[in-house]
N, C-alpha and C positions, 0 to 999 in steps of 0.2 A: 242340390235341388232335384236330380233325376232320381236321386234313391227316392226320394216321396214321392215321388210321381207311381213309379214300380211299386210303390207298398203301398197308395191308395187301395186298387184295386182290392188289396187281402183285408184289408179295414173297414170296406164298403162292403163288401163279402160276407164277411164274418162276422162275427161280435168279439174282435181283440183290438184291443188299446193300439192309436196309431203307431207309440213309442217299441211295443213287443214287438210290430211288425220288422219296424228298423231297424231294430237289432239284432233280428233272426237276419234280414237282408244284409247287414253291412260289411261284414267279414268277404262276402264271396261280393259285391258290388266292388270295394279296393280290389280286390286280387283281378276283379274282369279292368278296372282302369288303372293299375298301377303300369301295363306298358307304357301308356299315353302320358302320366302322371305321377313319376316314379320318384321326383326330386320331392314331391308335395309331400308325399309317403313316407320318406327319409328322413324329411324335417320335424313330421307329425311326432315319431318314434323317436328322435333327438330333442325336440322341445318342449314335448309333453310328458313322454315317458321316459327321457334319461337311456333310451334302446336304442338300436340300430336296425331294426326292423321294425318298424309302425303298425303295420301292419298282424302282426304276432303281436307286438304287445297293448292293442286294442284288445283282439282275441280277448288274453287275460285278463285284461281289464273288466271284459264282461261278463269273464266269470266270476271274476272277484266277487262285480257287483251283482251277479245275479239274473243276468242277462243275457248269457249266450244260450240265445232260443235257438231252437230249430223251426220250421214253417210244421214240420210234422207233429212237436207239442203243442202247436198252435191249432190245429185241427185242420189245416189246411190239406184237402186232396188232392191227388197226384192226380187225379183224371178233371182237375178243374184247371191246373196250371197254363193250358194254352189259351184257355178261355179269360183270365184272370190276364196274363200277359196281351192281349188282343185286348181291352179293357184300357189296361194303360196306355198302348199307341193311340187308341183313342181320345181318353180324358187328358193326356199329359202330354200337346203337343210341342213342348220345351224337349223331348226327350228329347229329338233330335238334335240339339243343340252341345248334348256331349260327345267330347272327343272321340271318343269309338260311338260302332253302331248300335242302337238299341234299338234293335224290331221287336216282333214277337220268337222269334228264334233264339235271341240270345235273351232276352227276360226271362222267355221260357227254363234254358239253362240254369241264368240266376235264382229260378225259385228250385229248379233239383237243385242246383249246387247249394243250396240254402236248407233242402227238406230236409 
């Protein structure tokens, strides 16, 4: 649920599909919760994809299908990301509710580590 919350803001933004948002987010959102969440990760990669890392073989997965966006094919700007992250603390106050912190500092990260 916190990934859509972070990826309203680039939806409301923009003009891209909520789904392109999520998948340019998703790769680097696991890798920020896998310390908290590392068993869920393991299982994903074991029940889904037949891997031992979950995490990688999503990756793939979204290449496969076509979907390993980046925020930077998405038109998204680097000089919007604190504004856009400050956005979702606002509209999305469940974020707090995940295991690690989600301010605007570590969103902000999420969308580099995404762009």
């Amino acid at each position: 649920m916190t990934l859509h919350g972070i990826e309203h803001p680039l939806s409301g933004y923009y003009d891209i599909a909520h789904g392109d948002g999520l998948a340019a987010l998703l790769p680097a959102w696991m890798r920020y919760t896998f310390p908290v969440n590392s068993e869920r990760f393991y299982r994903l990669g074991e029940n889904v994809f037949n891997q031992e890392d979950g995490i990688l073989a999503t990756e793939k997965w979204l290449e496969r299908v076509g979907m390993r966006l980046r925020l930077s094919n998405l038109g998204i700007e680097l000089e919007r990301l604190e504004e856009l992250a400050a956005c979702a603390v606002t509209t999305a106050p469940w974020l707090k509710h995940h295991p690690r912190v989600l301010n605007v500092t570590t969103i902000k990260q999420l969308y580099q580590d995404s762009h």
